[in-house]
C-alpha positions as CSV (number, residue, x, y, z in Angstrom):
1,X,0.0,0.0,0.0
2,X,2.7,2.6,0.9
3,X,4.4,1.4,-2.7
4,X,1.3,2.5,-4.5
5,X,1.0,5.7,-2.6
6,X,4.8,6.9,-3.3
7,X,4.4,5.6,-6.8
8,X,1.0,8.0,-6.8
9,X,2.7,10.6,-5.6
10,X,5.6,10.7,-8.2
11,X,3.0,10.6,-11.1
12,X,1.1,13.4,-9.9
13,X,4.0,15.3,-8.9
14,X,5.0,18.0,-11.8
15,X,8.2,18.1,-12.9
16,X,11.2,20.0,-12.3
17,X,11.1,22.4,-15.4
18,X,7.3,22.9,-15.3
19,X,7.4,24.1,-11.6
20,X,6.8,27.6,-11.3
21,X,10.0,30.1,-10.0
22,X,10.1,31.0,-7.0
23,X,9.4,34.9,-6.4
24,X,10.0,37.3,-4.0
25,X,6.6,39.3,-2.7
26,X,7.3,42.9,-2.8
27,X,6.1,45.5,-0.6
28,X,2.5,47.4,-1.9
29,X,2.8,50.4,-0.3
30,X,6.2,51.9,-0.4
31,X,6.3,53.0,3.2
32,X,5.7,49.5,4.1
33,X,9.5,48.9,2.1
34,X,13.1,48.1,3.6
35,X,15.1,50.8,1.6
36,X,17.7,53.0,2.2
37,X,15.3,55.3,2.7
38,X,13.4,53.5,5.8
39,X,16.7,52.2,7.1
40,X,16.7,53.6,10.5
41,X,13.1,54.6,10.3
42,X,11.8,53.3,14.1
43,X,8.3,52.0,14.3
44,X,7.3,49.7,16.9
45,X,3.9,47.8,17.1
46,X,3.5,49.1,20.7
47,X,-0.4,49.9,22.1
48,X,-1.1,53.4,23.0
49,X,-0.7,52.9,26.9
50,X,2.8,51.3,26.3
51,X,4.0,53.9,24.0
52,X,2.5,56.7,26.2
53,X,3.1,55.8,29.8
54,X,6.7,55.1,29.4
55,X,7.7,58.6,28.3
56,X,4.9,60.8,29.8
57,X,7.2,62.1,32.9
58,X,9.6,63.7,30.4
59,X,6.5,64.9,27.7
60,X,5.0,66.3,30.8
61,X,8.1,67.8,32.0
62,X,9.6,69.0,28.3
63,X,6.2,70.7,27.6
64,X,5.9,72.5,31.1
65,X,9.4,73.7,30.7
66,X,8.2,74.9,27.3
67,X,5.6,77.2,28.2
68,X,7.3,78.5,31.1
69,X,10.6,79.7,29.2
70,X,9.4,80.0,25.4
71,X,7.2,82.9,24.1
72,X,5.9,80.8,21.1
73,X,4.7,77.4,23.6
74,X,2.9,79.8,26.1
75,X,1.4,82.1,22.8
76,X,-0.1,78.4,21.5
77,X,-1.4,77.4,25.0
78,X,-3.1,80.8,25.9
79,X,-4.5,80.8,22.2
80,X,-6.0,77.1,23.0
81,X,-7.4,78.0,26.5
82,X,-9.1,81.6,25.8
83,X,-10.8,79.9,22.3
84,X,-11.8,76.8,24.3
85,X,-13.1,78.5,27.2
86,X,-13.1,82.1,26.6
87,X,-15.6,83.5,29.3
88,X,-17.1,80.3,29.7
89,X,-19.3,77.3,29.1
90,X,-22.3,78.1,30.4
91,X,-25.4,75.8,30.7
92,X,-28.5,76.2,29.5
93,X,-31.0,74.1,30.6
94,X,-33.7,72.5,29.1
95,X,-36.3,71.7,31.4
96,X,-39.5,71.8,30.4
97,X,-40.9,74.0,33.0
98,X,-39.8,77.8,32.6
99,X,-40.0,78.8,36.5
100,X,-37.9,75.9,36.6
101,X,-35.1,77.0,34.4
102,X,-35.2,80.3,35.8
103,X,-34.6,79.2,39.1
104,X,-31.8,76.7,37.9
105,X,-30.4,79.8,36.4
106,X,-30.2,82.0,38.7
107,X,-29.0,79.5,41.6
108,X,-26.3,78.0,39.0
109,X,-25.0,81.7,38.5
110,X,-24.5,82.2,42.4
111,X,-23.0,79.1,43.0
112,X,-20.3,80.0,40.4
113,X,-18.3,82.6,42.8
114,X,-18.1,79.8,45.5
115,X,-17.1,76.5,43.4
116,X,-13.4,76.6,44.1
117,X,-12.3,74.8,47.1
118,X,-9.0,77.3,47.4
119,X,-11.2,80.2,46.9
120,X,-9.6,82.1,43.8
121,X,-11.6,81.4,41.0
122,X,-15.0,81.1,39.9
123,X,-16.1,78.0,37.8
124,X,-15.4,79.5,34.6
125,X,-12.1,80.8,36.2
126,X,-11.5,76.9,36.8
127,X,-12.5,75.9,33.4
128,X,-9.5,77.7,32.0
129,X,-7.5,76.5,35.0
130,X,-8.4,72.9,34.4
131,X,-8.6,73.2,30.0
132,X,-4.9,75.2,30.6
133,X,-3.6,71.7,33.1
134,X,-4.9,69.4,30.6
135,X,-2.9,71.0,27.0
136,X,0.2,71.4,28.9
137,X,0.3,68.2,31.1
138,X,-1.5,66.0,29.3
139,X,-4.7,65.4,31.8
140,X,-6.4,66.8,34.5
141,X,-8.6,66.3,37.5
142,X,-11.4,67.8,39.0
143,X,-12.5,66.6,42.4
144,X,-15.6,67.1,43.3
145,X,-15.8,67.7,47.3
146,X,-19.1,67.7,49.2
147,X,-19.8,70.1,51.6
148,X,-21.8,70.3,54.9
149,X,-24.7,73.3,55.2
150,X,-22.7,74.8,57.8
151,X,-20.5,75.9,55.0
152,X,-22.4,78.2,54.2
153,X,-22.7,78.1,50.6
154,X,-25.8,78.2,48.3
155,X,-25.3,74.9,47.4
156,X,-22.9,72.4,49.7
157,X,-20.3,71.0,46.8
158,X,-17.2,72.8,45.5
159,X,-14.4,71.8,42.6
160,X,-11.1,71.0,43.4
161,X,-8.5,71.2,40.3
162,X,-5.9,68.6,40.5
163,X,-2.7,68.3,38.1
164,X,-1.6,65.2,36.2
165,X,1.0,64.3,38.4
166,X,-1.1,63.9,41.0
167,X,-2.4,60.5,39.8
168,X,0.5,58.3,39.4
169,X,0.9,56.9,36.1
170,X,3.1,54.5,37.6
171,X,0.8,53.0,39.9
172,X,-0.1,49.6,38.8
173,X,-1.5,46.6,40.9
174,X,-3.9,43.6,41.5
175,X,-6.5,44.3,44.4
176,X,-7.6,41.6,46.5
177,X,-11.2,42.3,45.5
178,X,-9.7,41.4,42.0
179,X,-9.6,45.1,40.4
180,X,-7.1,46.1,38.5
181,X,-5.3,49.3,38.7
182,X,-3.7,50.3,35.6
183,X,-1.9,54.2,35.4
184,X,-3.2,55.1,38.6
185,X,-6.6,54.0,37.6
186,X,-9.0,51.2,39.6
187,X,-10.8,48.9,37.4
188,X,-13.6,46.7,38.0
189,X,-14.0,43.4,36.1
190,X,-15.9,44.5,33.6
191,X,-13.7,47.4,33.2
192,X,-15.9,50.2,34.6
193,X,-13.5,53.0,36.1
194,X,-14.3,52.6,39.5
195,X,-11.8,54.7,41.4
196,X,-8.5,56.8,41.1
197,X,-5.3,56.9,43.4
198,X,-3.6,60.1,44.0
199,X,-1.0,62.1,46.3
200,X,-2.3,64.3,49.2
201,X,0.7,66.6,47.6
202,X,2.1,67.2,44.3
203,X,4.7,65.0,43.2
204,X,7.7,68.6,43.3
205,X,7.1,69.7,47.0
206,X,10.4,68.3,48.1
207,X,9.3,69.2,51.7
208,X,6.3,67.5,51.7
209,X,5.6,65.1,49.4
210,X,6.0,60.9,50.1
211,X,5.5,58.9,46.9
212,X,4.3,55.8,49.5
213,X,1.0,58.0,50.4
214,X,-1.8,57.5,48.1
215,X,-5.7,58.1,48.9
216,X,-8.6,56.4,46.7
217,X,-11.0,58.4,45.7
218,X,-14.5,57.2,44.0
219,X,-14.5,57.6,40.2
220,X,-17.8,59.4,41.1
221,X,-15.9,62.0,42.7
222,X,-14.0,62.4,39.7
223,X,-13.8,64.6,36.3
224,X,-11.1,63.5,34.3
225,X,-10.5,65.5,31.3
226,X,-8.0,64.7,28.3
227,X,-8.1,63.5,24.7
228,X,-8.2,59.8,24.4
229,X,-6.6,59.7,20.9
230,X,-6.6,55.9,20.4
231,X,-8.9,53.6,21.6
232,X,-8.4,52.1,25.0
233,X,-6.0,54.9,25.9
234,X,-5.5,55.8,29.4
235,X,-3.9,59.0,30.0
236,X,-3.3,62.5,27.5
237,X,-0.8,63.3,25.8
238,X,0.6,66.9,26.3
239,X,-0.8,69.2,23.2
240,X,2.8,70.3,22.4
241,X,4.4,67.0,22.2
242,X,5.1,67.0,18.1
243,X,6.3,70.5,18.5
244,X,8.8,70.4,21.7
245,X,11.7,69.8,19.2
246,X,11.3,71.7,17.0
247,X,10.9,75.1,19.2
248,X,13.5,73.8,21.5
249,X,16.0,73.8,18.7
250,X,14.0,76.7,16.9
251,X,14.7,79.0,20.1
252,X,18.4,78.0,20.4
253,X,19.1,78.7,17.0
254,X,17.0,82.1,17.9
255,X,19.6,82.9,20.2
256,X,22.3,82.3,18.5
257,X,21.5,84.6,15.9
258,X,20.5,87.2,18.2
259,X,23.7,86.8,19.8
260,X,25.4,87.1,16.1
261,X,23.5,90.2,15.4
262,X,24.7,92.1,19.0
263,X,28.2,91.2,18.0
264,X,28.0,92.5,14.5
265,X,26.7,95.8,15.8
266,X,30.6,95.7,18.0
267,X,32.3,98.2,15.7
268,X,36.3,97.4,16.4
269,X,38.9,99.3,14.4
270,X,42.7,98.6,14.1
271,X,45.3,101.2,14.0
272,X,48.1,99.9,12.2
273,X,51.4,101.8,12.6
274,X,54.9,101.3,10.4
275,X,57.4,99.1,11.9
276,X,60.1,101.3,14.0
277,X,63.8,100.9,12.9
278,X,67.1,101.8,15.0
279,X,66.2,104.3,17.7
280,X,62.9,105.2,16.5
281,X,60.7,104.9,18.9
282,X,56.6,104.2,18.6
283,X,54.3,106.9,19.6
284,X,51.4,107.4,20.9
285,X,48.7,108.9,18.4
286,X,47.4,111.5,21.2
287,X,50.0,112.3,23.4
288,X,53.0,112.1,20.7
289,X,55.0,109.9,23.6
290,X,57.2,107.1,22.9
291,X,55.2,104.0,24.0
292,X,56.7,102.1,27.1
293,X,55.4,98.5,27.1
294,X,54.7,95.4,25.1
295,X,51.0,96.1,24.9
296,X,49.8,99.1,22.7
297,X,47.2,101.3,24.4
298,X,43.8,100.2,23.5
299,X,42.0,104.0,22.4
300,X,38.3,104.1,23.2
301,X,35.9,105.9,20.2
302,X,32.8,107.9,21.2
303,X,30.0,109.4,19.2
304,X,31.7,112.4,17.7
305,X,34.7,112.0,18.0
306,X,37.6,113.0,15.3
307,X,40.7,110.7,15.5
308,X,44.0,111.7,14.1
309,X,46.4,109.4,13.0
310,X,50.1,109.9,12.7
311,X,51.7,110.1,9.8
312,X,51.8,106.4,8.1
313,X,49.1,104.7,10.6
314,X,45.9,104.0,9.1
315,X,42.9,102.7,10.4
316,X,40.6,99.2,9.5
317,X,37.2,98.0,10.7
318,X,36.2,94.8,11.8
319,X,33.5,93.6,9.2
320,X,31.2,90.3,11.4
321,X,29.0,88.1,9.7
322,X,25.1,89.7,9.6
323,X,21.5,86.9,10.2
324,X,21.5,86.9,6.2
325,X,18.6,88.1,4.1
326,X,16.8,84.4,4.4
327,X,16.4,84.8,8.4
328,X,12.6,86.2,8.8
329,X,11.7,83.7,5.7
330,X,13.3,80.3,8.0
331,X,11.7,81.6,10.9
332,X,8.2,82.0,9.4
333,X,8.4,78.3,7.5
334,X,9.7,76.7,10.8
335,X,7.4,78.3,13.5
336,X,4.6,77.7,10.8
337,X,5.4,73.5,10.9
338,X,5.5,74.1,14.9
339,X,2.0,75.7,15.1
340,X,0.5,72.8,12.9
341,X,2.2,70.5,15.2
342,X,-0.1,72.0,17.5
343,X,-3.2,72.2,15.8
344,X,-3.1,76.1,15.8
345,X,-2.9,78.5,13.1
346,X,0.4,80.3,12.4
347,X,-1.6,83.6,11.9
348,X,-3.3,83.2,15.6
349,X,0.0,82.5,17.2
350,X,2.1,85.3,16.1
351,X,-0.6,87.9,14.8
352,X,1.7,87.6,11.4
353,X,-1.2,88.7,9.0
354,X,1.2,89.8,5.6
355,X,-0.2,88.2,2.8
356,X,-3.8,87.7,4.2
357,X,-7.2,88.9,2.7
358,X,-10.2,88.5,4.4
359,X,-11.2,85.3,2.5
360,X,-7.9,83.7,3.1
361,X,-8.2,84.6,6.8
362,X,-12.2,83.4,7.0
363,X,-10.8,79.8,6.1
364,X,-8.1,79.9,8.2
365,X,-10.0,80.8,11.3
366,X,-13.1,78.5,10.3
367,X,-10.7,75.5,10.1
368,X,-9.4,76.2,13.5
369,X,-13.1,76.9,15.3
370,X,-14.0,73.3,13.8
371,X,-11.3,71.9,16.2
372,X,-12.1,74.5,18.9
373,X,-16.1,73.0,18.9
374,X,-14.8,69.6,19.0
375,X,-12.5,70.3,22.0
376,X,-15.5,72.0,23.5
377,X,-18.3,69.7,23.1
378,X,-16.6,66.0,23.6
379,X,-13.9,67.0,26.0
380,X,-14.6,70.2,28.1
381,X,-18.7,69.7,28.2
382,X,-19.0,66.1,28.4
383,X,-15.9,65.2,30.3
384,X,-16.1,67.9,32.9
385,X,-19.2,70.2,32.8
386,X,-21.5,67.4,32.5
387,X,-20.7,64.8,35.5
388,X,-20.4,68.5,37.9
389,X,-23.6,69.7,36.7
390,X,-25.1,66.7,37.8
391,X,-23.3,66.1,41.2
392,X,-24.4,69.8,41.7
393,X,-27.9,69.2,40.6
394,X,-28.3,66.5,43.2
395,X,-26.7,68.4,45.8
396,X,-28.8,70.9,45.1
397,X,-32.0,69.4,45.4
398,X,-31.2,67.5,48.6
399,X,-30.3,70.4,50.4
400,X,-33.3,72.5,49.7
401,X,-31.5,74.8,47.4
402,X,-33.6,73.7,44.8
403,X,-37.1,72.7,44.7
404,X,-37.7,69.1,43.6
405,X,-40.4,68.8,40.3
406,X,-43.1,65.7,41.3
407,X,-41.8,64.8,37.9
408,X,-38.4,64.6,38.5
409,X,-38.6,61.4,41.0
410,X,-40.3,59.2,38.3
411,X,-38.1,60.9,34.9
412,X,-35.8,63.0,35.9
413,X,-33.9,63.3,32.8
414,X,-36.3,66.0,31.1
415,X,-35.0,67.7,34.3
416,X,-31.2,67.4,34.5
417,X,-31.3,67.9,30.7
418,X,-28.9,70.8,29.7
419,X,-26.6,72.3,26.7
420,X,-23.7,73.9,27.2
421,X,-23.2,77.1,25.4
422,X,-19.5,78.3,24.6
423,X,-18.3,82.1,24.3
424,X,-19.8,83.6,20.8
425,X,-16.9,84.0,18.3
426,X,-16.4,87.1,17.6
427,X,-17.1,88.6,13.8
428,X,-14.9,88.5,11.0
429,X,-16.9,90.6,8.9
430,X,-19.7,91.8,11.2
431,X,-22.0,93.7,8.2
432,X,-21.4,90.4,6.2
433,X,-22.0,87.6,9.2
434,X,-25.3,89.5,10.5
435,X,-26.7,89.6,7.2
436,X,-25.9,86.0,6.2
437,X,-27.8,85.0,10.4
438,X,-30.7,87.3,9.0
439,X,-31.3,85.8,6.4
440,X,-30.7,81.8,7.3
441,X,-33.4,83.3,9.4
442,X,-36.1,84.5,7.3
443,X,-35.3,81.7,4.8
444,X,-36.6,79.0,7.4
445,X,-32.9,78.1,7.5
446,X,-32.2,77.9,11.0
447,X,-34.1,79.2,14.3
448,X,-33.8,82.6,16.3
449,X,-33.0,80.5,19.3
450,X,-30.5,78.9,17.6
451,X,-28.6,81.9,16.1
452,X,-29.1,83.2,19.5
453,X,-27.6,80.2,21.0
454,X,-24.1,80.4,18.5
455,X,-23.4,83.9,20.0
456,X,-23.4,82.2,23.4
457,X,-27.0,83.4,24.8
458,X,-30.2,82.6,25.8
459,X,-32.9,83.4,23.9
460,X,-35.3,83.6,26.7
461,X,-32.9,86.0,28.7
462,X,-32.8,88.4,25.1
463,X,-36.9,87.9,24.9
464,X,-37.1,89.6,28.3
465,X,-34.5,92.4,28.1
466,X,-36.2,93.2,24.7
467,X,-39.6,93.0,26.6
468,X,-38.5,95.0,29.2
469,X,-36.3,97.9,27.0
470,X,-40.0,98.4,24.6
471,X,-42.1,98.8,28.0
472,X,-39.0,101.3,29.4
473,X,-39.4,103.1,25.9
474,X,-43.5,103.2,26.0
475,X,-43.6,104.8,29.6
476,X,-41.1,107.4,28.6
477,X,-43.0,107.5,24.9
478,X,-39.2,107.0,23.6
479,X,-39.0,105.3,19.6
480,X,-35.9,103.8,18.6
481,X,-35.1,102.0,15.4
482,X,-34.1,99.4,17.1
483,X,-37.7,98.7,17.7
484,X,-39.1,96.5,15.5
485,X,-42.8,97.4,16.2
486,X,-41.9,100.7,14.5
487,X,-40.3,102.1,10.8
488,X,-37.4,103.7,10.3
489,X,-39.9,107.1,10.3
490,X,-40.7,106.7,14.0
491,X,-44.4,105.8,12.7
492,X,-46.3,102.4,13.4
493,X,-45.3,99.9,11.3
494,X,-48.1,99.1,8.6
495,X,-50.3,95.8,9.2
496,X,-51.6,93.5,6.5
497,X,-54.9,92.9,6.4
498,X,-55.9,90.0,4.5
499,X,-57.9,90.4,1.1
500,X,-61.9,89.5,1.0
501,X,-62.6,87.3,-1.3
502,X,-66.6,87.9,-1.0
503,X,-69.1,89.9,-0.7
504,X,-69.5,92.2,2.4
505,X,-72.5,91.4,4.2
């Protein structure tokens, strides 16, 4: 039987010549290729926690010392946090009920001057804090610490703003409940964040600080806020990282030709004299003395000044290197890469506006507010604005602060609903942008609410004021053009009446 089979298997077995060559596969995508291009081209396969947590004490550091030291980091930062934030993200709620909102309103706008738990800023002030933490460091923390009524405050809670390297990155272990923490961070089973470990001092306060201390705190408690880039990924990344080289080495080489310029602007000039012979003596250009010494005085020049030389000395100037006429044009091309590095525009960073129209400068500063929305609505409004509005919200209604709808206990969504409204952006072309809102408007294109919302405002509040300002203006029998209810004239404005189609009767 195992004759047959070999035998088989020779017969059906092609021949030598007829078998195809053997070929080597070559790589599709030319990126993908082993050249002398890619030679020392480092890639690994690492996950984004690996990759991250392994260098993020230096990132952090680098990018600190960055924005504490060079102009251009802390220009890109500030530009980030006051487009973020601005004034503020403010909610608006949308309950149902309007004494509801009203109240929400007004007891949401006291409670702002006393959310800090150090006392310095109000929640908005802390927005920026926390939005400022986060770009440089990577992440940030806000705590959220409950309070007892003797405090005093309208509503018992407060905000406590806590750096990155307060959670320790480093801090990984198996529980005996058999959580997980991973990068400072409990996990249950599941994976459900469940609580975070930090220091009761900042990792820097050499007096104070014991790495061995840590206290768990209740995710619950918690409000992280950073960019989770890749899926799975645990801690940020600082918002300069792709740029820190390039302004490091961009500000040294700044220096340097600063430096180059100071000493080319050193005017130093040589007196040369003929060589003496026999008993001739050298002398002095000013005095006419035979020079005693090795060293030849060294003659100081002052604006104004006429200097005589003797007969046969003459006089040569020092000529240093000057920055070149390329300088501003390498300085432009390499800040430009580092702002793009950082997702901001070169224009917004330096104010540099040569070559701009106001078309050019519209796209520009549309691309840039597309990122600055994102940022806003899926980082800074969910991530932190939304899990403090709704520890406040309960605080607030079981301390009395708040009334509590009969509808809330059975749905109390409709309730804790909310948006968050960013700053308005400012006009490019005010005559231009008000037009093109007026007329979205009348075209059934969008909603006065919702043009009223962009700008950062609530409609209801601007119904009232305008309410208010007509009934101000009717007691004093004022008429403004501002007043709709009224032409340009000052006179009524005309009413339609609707045609009859039939007979009066």
């Amino acid at each position: 039987m195992s004759e047959l089979r070999l035998a088989l298997d020779e017969s059906l077995a092609p021949a030598a010549s007829s078998r195809p060559p053997v070929r080597r596969v070559r790589n599709s995508y030319d990126a993908a290729a082993q050249t002398r291009r890619t030679l020392n081209w480092f890639a690994p396969g690492t996950t984004a926690n690996s990759s991250l947590l392994a260098n993020l004490t230096t990132l952090r550091d680098r990018s600190r010392a960055a924005v504490r030291n060079d102009g251009v980091a802390a220009s890109i930062i500030d530009k980030l946090v006051r487009n973020i934030v601005g004034t503020g993200v403010k909610p608006l709620s949308q309950a149902v009920d309007p004494e509801f909102r009203k109240q929400l309103h007004a007891l949401w706008a006291r409670w702002t001057d006393e959310s800090d738990a150090d006392g310095l800023l109000d929640f908005y002030g802390q927005q920026s804090q926390a939005v400022r933490s986060w770009l440089e460091g990577g992440d940030c923390y806000a705590r959220i610490r409950l309070r007892e009524p003797k405090d005093g405050l309208s509503v018992p809670i407060q905000i406590q703003i806590l750096e990155s390297e307060m959670c320790p990155h480093t801090y990984n272990a198996v529980l005996a409940n058999g959580n997980r923490v991973k990068a400072g961070i409990e996990f249950s089973a599941i994976g459900k964040r469940v609580a975070y470990y930090f220091h009761p001092v900042r990792p820097g306060d050499w007096q104070d600080f014991d790495r061995a201390v840590l206290r768990r705190v209740p995710a619950d408690a918690i409000a992280p806020l950073y960019d989770p880039l890749r899926p799975g990924q645990l801690r940020g990344l600082p918002r300069l990282t792709q740029a820190l080289i390039k302004l490091y080495e961009l500000d040294k080489y700044d220096d340097a030709t600063l430096l180059r310029q100071q000493l080319a602007n050193m005017i130093v000039a040589y007196i040369t004299r003929p060589q003496a012979t026999g008993d001739e003596a050298a002398l002095h250009p000013m005095t006419g003395e035979p020079i005693v010494g090795a060293e030849p005085p060294t003659i100081s020049m002052e604006p104004g000044t006429t200097q005589e030389l003797a007969p046969g000395e003459s006089m040569e100037f020092s000529e240093p290197p000057e920055a070149g006429n390329g300088y501003a044009d390498f300085m432009r091309v390499q800040l430009s890469a580092a702002c793009i590095s950082a997702g901001v525009p070169y224009e917004v960073v330096t104010g540099d506006m040569r070559g701009l129209n106001d078309r050019t400068m519209r796209v520009i500063v549309n691309e840039f507010r597309r990122g600055i929305q994102a940022s806003q609505h899926q980082i800074l409004a969910f991530q932190f604005c939304r899990p403090i509005f709704r520890a406040w919200l309960d605080r607030a209604f079981l301390s009395g602060a708040l009334p509590i709808p009969a509808a809330f206990l059975t749905d109390p969504e409709p309730w804790a609903s909310v948006k968050w409204m960013p700053p308005k952006w400012p006009y490019i072309h005010p005559v231009q942008d008000v037009e093109a809102t007026r007329a979205a408007i009348r075209d059934g294109l969008t909603s006065r609410q919702a043009a009223v919302s962009e700008n950062g405002e609530d409609a209801e509040v601007i119904d009232a004021e305008q309410a208010a300002d007509n009934q101000r203006a009717d007691d004093l029998g004022l008429t403004y053009d501002s007043d709709a209810r009224y032409a340009t004239n000052g006179a009524p404005r005309a009413v339609d009446e609707p045609e009859q189609t039939g007979a009066a009767v």
